[in-house]
C-alpha positions as CSV (number, residue, x, y, z in Angstrom):
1,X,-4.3,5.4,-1.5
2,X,-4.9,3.2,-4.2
3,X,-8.6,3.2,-5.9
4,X,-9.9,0.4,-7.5
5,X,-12.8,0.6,-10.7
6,X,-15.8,-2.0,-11.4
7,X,-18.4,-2.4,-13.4
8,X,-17.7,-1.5,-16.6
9,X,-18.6,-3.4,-19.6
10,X,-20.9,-3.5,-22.8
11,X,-24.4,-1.9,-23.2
12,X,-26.4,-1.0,-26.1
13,X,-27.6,2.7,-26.5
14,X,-30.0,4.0,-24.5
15,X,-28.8,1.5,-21.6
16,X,-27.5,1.9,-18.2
17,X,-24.4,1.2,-16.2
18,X,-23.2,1.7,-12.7
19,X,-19.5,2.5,-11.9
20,X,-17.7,2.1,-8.7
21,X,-14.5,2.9,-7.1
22,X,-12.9,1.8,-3.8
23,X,-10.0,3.3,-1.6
24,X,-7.7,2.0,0.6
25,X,-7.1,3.9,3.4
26,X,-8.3,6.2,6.5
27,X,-8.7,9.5,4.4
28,X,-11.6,9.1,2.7
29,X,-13.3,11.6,3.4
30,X,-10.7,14.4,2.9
31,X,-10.9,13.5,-0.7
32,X,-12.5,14.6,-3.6
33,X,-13.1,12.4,-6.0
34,X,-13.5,12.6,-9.9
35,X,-14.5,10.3,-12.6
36,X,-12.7,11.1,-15.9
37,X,-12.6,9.4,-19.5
38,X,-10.1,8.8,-22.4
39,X,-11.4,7.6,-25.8
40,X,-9.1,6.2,-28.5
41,X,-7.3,9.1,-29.3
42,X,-8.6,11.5,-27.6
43,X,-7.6,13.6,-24.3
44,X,-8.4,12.4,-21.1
45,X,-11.7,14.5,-19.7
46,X,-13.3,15.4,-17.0
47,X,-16.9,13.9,-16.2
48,X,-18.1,14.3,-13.2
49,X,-16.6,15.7,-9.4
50,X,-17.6,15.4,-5.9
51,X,-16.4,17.5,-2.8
52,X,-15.1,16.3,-0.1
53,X,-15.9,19.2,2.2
54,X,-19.9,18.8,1.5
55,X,-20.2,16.5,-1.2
56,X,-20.9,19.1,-3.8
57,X,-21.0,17.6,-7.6
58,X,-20.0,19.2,-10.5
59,X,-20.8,17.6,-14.2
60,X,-19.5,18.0,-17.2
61,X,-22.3,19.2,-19.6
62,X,-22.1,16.0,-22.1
63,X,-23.6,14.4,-19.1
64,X,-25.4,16.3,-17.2
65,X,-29.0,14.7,-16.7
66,X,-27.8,11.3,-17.6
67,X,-24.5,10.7,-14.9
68,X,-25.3,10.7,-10.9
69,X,-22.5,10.8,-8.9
70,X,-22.3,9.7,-5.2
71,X,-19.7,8.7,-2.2
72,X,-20.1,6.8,0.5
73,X,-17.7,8.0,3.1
74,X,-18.1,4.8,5.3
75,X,-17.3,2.5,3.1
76,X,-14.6,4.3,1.1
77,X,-16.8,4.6,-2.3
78,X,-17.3,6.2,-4.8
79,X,-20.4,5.5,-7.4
80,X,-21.1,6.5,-10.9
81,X,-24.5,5.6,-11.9
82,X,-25.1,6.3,-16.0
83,X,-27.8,6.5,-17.8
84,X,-29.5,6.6,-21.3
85,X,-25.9,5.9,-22.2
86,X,-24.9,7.1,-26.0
87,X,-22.2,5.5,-28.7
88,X,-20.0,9.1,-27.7
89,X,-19.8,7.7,-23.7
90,X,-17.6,5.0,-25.0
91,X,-14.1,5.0,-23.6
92,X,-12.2,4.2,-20.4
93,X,-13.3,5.6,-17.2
94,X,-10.8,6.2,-14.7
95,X,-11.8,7.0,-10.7
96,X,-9.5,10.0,-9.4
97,X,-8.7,11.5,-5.7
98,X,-7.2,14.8,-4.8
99,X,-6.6,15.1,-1.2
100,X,-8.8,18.4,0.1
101,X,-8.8,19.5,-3.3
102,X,-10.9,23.0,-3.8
103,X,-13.8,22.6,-6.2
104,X,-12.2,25.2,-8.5
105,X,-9.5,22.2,-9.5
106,X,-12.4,19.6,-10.0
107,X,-12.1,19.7,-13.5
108,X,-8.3,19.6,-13.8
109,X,-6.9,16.3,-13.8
110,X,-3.3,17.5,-13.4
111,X,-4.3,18.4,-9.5
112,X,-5.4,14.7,-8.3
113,X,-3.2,13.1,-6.4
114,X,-4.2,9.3,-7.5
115,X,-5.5,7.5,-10.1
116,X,-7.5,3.9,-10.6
117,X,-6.0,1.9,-13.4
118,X,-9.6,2.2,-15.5
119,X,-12.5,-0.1,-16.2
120,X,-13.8,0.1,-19.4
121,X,-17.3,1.4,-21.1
122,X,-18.6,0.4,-24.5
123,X,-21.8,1.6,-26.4
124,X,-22.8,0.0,-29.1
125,X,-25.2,1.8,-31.3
C-alpha cells in the first residue's frame, strides 16, 4: 500500500485547510486510517483516526471541534478537513494505515502498518 498526502500549505490563523490521502491498492476498506503530526522537535502525535469496521473517528482533544475526518472507501481516500487553524497546528502531517486495526491502537503510531511521506502545514499568526 502506499498513501500519498495533498494539500498542505500556508494559512494564516483562524484559516482553513483540507488534507487528503490516497492508497494504492484493493484493501481499502480493511484499513484504518490515521492522520498524525510532527513539529520541529517534537514527537510525532496522534490527531485524528477512523475505523475501518464502521468508520468510527476518534480525535485528539487539541482538535476536537476544529478537525473532520472522513474516507471514501470507493475511491481509496482519506480527507482531513481543518479548521479555525492555530500557530500550534503547524508541523508535518503524515496519513497512516493499519490493516483491521482495533480502535484501541488508533492512537499508537507504532501499530500502522504504512505511512505517507508528509505534506506540510504552516500557521502563521
Amino acid at each position: 500500500v502506499q498513501l500519498v498526502e495533498s494539500g498542505g500549505g500556508l494559512v494564516q490563523a483562524g484559516g482553513s485547510l483540507r488534507l487528503s490521502c490516497v492508497a494504492s491498492g484493493r484493501t481499502f476498506s480493511s484499513y484504518t486510517m490515521g492522520w498524525f503530526r510532527q513539529a520541529p522537535g517534537k514527537e510525532r502525535e496522534f490527531v485524528v483516526g477512523i475505523s475501518w469496521s464502521d468508520s468510527s473517528t476518534y480525535y485528539a482533544d487539541p482538535v476536537k471541534g476544529r478537525f473532520t475526518i472522513s474516507r471514501d472507501n470507493a475511491k481509496n481516500t482519506v480527507d482531513l478537513q481543518m479548521k479555525s487553524l492555530k500557530p500550534e497546528d503547524t508541523a508535518v502531517y503524515y496519513c497512516a494505515a493499519g490493516i483491521t486495526m482495533p480502535p484501541y491502537r488508533i492512537a499508537q503510531p507504532n501499530y500502522y502498518d504504512y505511512w505517507g511521506q508528509g505534506t506540510q502545514v504552516t500557521v502563521s499568526s
